[in-house]
FIMARSE-769481 format. One record per residue: residue in three letters; y, z, x of N, C-alpha, C in turn. Coordinates in steps of 0.001 Angstrom, whole numbers, plus 500000, padded with zeros to 6 digits. Layout:
+------+--------+--------+--------+--------+--------+--------+--------+--------+--------+
| resn |     nv |     nw |     nu |    cav |    caw |    cau |     cv |     cw |     cu |
+------+--------+--------+--------+--------+--------+--------+--------+--------+--------+
|  ALA |      Y |      Z |      X |      Y |      Z |      X |      Y |      Z |      X |
...
+------+--------+--------+--------+--------+--------+--------+--------+--------+--------+
//
This chain:
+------+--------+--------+--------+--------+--------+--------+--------+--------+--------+
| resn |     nv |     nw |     nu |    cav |    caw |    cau |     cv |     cw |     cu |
+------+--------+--------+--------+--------+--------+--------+--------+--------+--------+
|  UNK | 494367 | 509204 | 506867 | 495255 | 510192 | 506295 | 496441 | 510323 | 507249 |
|  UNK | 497751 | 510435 | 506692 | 498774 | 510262 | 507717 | 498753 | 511931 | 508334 |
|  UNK | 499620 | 512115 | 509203 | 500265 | 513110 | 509593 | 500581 | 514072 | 509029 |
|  UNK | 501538 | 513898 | 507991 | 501987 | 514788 | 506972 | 501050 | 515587 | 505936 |
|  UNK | 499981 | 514680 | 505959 | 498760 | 515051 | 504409 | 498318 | 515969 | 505635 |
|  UNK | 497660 | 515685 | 507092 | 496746 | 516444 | 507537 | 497474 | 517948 | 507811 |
|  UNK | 498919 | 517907 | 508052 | 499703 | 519280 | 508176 | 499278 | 519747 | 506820 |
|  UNK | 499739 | 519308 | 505996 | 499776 | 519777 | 504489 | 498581 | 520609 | 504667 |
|  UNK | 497129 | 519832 | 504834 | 496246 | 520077 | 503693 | 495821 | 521460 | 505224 |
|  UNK | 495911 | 521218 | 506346 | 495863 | 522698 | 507910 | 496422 | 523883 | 506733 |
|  UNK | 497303 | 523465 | 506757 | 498486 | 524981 | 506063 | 497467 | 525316 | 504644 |
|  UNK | 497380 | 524213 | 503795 | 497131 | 524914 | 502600 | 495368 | 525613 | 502880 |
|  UNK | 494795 | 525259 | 503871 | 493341 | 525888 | 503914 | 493400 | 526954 | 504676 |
|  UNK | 494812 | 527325 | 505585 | 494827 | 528828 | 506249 | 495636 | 529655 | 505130 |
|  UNK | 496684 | 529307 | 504158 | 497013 | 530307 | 503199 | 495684 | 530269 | 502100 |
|  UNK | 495226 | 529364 | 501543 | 494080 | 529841 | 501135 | 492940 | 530662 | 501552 |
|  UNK | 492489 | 530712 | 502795 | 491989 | 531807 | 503422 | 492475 | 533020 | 503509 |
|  UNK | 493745 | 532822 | 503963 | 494635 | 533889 | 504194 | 493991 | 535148 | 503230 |
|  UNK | 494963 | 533817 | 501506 | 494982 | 534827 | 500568 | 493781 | 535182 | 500035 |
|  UNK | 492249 | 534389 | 500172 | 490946 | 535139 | 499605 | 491124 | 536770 | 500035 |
|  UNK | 491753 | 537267 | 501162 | 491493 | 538610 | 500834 | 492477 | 539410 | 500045 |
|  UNK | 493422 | 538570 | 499434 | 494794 | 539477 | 499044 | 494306 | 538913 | 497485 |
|  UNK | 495402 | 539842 | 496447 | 495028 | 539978 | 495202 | 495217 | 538796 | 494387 |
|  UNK | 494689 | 538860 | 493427 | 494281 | 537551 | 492576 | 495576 | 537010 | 492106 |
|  UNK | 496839 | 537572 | 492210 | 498039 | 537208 | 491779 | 498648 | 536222 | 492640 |
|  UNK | 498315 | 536072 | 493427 | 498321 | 534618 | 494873 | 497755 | 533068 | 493993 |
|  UNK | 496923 | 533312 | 492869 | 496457 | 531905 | 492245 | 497728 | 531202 | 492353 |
|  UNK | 498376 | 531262 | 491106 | 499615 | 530792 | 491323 | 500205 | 530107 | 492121 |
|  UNK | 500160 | 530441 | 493351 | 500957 | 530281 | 494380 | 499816 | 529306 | 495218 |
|  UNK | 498999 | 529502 | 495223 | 497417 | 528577 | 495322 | 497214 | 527143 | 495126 |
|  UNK | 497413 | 527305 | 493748 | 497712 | 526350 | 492859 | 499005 | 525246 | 493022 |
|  UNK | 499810 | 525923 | 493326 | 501241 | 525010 | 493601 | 500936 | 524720 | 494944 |
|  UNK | 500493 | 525279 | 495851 | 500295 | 524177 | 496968 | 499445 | 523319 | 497165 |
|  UNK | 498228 | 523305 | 496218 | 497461 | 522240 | 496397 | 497740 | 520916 | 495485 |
|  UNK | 499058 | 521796 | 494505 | 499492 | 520579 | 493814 | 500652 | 519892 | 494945 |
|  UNK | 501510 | 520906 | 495595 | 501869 | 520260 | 496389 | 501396 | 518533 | 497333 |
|  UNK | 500193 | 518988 | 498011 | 499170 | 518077 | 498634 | 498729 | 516781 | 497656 |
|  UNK | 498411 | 517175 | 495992 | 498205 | 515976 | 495847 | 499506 | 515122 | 495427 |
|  UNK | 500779 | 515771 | 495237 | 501821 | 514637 | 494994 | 502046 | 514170 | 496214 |
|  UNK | 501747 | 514762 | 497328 | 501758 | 513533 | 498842 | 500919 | 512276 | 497930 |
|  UNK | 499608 | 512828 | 497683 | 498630 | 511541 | 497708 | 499226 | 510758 | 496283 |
|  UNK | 499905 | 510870 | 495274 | 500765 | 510324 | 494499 | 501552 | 509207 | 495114 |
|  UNK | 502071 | 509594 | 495969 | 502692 | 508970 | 496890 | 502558 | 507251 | 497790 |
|  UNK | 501132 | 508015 | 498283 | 500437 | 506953 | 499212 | 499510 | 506314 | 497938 |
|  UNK | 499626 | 506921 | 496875 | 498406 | 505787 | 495783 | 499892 | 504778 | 495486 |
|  UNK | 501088 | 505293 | 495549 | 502033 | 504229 | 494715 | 501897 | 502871 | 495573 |
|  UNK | 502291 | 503570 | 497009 | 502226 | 502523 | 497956 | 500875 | 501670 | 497976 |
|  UNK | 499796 | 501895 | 497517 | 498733 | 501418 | 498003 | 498560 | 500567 | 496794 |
|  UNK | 498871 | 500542 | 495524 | 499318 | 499862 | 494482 | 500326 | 498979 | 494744 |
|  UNK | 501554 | 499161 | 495530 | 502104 | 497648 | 496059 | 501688 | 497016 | 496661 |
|  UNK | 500764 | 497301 | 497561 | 500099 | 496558 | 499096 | 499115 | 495807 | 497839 |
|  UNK | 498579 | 496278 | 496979 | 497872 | 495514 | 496026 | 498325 | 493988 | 495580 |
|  UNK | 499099 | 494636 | 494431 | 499979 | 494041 | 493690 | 500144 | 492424 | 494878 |
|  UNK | 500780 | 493090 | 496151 | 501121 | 491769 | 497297 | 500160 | 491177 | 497651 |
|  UNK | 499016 | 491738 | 497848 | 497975 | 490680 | 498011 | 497050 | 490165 | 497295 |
|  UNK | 497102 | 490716 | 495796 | 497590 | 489159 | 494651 | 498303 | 488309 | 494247 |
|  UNK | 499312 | 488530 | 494594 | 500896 | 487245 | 494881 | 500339 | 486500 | 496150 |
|  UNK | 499611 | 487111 | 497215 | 499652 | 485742 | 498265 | 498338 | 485102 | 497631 |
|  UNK | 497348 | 486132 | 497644 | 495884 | 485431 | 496556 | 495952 | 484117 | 495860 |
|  UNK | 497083 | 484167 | 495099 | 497312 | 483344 | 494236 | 497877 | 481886 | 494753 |
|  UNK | 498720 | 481975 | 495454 | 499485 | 481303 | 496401 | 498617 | 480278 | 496983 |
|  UNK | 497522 | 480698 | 497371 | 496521 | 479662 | 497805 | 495754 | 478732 | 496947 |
|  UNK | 495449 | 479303 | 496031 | 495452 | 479134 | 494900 | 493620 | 479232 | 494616 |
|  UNK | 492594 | 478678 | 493836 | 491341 | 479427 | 493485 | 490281 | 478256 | 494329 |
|  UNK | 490649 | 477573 | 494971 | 489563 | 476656 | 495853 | 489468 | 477034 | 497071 |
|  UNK | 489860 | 477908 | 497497 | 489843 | 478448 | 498823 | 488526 | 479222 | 498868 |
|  UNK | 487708 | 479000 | 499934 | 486308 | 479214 | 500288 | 486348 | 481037 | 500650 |
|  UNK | 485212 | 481325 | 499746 | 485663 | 483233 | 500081 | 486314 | 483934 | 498556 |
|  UNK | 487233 | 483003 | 498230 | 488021 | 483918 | 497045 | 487481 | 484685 | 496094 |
|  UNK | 486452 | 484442 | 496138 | 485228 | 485061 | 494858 | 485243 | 486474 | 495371 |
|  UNK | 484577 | 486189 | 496548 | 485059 | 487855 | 497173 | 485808 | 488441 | 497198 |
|  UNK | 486921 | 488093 | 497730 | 488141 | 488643 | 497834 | 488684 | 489009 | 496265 |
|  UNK | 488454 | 488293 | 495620 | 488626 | 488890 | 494441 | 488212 | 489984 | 493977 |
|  UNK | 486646 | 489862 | 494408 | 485954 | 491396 | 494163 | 486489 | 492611 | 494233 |
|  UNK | 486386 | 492168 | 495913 | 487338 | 493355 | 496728 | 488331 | 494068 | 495963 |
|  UNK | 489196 | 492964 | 495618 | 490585 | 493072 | 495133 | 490405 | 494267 | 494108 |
|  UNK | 489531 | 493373 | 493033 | 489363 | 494033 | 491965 | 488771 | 495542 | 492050 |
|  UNK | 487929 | 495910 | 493023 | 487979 | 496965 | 493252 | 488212 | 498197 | 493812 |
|  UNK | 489384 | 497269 | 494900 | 490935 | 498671 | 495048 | 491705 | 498711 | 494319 |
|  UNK | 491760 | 498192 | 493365 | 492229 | 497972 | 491953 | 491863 | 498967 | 491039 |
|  UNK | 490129 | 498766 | 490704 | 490100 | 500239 | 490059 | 489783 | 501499 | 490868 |
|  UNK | 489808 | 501359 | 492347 | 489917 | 502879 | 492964 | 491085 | 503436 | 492620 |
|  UNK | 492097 | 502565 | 492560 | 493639 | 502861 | 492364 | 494117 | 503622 | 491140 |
|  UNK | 492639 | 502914 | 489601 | 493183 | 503553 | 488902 | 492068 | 504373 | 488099 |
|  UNK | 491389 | 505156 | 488673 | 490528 | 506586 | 489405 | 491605 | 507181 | 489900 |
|  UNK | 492078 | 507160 | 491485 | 492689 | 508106 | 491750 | 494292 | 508546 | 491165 |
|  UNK | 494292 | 507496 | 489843 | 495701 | 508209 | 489463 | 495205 | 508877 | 488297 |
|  UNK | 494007 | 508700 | 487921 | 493350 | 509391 | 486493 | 493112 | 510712 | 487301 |
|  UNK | 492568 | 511233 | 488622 | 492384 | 512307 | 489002 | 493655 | 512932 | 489442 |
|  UNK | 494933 | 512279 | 490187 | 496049 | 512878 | 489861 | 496611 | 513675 | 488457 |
|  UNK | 496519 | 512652 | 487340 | 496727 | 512991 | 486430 | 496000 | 514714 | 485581 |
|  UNK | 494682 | 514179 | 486153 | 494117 | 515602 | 485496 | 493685 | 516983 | 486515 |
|  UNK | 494406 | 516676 | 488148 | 494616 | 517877 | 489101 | 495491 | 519367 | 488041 |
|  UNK | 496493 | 518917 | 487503 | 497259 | 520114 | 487119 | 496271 | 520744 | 486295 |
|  UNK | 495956 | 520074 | 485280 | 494889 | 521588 | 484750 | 493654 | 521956 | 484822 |
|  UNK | 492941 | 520885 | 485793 | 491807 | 521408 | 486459 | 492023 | 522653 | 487551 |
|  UNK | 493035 | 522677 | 488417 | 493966 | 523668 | 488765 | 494242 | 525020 | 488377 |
|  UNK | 494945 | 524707 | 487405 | 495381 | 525564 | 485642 | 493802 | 526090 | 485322 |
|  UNK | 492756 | 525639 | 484803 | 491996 | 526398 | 484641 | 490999 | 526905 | 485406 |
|  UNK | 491015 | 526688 | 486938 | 490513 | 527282 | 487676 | 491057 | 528573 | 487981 |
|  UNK | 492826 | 528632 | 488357 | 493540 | 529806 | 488193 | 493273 | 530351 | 487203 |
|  UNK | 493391 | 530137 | 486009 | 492940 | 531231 | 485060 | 491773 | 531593 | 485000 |
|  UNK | 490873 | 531491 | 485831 | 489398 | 532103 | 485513 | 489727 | 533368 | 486607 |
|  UNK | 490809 | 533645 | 487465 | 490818 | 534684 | 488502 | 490332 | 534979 | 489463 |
|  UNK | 489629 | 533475 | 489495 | 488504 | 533588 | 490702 | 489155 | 532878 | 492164 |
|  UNK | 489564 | 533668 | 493097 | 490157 | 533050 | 494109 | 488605 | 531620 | 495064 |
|  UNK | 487622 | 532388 | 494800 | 486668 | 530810 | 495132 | 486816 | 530180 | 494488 |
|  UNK | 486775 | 530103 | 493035 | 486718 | 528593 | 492479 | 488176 | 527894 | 492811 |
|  UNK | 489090 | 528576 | 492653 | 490379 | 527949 | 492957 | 490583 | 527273 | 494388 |
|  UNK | 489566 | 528158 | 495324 | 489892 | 526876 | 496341 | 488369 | 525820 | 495849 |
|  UNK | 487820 | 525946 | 495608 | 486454 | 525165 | 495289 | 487439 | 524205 | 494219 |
|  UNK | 487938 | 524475 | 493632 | 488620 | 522911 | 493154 | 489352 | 522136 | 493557 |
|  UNK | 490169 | 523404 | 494508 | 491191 | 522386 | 495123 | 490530 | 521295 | 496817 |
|  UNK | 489683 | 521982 | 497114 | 489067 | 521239 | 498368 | 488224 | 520208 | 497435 |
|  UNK | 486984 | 520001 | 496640 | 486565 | 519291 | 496153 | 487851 | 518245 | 495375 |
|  UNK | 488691 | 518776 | 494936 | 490277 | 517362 | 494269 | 490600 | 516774 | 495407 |
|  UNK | 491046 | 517271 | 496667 | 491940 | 516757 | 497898 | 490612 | 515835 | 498608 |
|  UNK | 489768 | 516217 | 498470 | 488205 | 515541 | 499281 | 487898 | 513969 | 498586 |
|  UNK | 488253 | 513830 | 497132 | 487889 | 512971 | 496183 | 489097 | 512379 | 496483 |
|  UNK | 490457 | 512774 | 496384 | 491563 | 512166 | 496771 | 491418 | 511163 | 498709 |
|  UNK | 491637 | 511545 | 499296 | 491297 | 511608 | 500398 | 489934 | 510318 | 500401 |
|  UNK | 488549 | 510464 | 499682 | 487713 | 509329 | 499769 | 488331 | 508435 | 499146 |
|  UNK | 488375 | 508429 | 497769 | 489418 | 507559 | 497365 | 490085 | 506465 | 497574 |
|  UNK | 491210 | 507213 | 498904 | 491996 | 506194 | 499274 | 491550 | 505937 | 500100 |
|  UNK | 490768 | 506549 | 500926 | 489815 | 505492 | 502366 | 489015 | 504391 | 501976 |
|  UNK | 488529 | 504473 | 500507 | 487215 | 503254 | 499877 | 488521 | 501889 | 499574 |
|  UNK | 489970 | 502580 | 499155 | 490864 | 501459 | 498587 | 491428 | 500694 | 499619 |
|  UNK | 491664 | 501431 | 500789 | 492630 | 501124 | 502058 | 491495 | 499923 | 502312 |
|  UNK | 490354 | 500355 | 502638 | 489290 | 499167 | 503374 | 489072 | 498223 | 502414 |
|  UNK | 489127 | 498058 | 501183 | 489130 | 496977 | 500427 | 489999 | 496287 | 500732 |
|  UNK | 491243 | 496796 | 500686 | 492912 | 496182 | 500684 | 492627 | 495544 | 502303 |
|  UNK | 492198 | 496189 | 503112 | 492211 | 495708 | 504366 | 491562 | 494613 | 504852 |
|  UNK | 490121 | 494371 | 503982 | 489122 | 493471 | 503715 | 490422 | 492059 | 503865 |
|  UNK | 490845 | 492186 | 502178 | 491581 | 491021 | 500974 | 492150 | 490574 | 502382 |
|  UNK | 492919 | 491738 | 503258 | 494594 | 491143 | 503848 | 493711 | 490525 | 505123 |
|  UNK | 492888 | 490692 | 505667 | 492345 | 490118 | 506664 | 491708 | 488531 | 506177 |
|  UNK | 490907 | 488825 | 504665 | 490514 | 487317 | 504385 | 492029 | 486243 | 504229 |
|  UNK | 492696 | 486884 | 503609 | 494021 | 485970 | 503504 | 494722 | 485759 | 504551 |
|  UNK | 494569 | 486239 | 505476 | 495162 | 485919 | 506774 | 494737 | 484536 | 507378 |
|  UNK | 493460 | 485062 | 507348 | 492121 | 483820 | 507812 | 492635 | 482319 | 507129 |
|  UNK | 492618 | 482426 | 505623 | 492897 | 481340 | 504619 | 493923 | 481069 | 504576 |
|  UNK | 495165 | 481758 | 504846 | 496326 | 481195 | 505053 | 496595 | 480408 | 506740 |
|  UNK | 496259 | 480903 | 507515 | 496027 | 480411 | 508903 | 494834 | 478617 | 508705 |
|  UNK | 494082 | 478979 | 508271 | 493331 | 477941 | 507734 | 494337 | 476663 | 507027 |
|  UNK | 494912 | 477519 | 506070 | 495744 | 475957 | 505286 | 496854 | 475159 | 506389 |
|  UNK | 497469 | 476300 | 506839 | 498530 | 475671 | 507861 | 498347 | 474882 | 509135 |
|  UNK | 496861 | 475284 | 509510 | 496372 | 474358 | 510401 | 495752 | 472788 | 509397 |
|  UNK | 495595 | 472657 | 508598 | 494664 | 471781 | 507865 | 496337 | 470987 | 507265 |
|  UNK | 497325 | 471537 | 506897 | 498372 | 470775 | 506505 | 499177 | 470232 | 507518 |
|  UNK | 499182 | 468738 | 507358 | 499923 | 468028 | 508707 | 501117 | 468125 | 508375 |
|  UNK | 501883 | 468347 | 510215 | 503372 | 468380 | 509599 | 504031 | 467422 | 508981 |
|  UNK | 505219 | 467760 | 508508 | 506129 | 466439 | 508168 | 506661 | 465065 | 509407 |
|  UNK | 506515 | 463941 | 507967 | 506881 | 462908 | 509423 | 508126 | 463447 | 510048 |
|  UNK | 508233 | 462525 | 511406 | 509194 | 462992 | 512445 | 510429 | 462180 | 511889 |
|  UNK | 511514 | 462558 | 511519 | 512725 | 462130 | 511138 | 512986 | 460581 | 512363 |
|  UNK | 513366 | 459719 | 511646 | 514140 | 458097 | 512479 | 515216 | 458880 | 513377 |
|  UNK | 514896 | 458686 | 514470 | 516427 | 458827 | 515483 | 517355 | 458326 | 514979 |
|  UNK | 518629 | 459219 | 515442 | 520148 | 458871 | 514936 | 520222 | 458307 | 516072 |
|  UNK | 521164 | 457485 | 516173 | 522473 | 456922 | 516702 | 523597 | 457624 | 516657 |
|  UNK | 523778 | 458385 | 517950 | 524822 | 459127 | 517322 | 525595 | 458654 | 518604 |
|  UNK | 525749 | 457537 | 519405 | 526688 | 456936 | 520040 | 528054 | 456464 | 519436 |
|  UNK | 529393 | 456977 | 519671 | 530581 | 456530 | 518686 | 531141 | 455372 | 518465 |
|  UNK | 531669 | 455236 | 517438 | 531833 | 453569 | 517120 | 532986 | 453531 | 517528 |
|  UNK | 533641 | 452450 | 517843 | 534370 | 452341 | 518513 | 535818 | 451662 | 517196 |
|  UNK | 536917 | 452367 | 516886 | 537868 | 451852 | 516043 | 538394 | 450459 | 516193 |
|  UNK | 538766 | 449843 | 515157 | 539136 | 448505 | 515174 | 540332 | 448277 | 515933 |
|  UNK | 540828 | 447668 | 516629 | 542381 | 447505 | 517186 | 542735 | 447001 | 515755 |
|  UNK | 544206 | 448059 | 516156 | 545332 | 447512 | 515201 | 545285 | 448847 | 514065 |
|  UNK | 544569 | 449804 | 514113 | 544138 | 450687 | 512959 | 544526 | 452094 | 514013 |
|  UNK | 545007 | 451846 | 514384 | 545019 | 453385 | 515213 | 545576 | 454621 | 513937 |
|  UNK | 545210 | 455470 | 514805 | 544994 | 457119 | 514151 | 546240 | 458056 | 514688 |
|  UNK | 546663 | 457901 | 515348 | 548069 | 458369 | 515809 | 549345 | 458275 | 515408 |
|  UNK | 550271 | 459053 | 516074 | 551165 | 459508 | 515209 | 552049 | 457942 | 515421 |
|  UNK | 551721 | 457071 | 516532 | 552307 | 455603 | 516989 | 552325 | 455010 | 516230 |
|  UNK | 551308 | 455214 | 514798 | 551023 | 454046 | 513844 | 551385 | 454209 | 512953 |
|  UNK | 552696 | 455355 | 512414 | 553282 | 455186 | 511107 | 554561 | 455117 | 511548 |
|  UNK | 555186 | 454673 | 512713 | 556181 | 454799 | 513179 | 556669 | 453485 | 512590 |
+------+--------+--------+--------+--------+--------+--------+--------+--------+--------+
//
């Protein structure tokens, strides 16, 4: 979890404390900060969906005889669907939220919002180590091909000693005189 999520989520569990003793009209305000917290994790799911996306473009690149890929595919495939879990639970934070605030109950409202940010939060730790898995096997397999591919032949030496002009052909201004 970066920096920013762990400030976020410090603050939003001391105003949620805060406000369990102040009046139920604080939901609201409850509510928007824990929605706050999960559009961070909106955020880091987009990114974690490109880091994807890229290490099926190099995946591919190697192409499907590469020893391991079966796995890595696995893998793949399943920070793939952690990815799309945690945007289905993004998606349905606002009115799980929404109807926790409206029940008036300042526990359940944090009881949803710590159980959403907790699921968020595993989430992306189960996707990161998949993704981390893929990028470490492709490292391996790409390091692998480049050692196994011989370089190109060594180019024929030039001659790059100057030739010497013909007498009688000169290049100067002597010779159109």
């Amino acid at each position: 979890m970066n920096i920013s999520k762990q400030l976020s989520s410090l603050f939003l569990v001391t105003m949620l404390a805060a406000s369990g003793c102040e009046k139920s009209t604080d939901l609201g305000r409850m509510q928007e900060e824990t929605l706050s917290i999960v559009k961070l994790h909106a955020t880091e799911i987009e990114v974690l969906q490109r880091r994807a996306d890229a290490l099926m473009a190099r995946g591919r690149n190697l192409g499907g005889d590469a020893p391991g890929i079966a796995d890595a595919g696995r893998l793949l495939s399943e920070a793939r669907a952690g990815l799309d879990q945690l945007r289905a639970q993004l998606t349905a934070a606002s009115s799980q939220l929404g109807v926790a605030a409206k029940s008036g109950d300042v526990e359940e409202v944090l009881r949803t919002s710590d159980e959403m940010i907790e699921k968020l939060d595993k989430g992306e730790i189960a996707v990161k180590a998949n993704l981390a898995a893929v990028d470490n096997w492709l490292m391996n397999a790409e390091n692998r091909t480049a050692v196994m591919t011989p370089p190109p032949p060594a180019r024929p030496p030039v001659d790059e000693t100057p030739v010497p002009a013909p007498a009688g052909t000169g290049s100067g201004s002597a010779a159109h005189e």
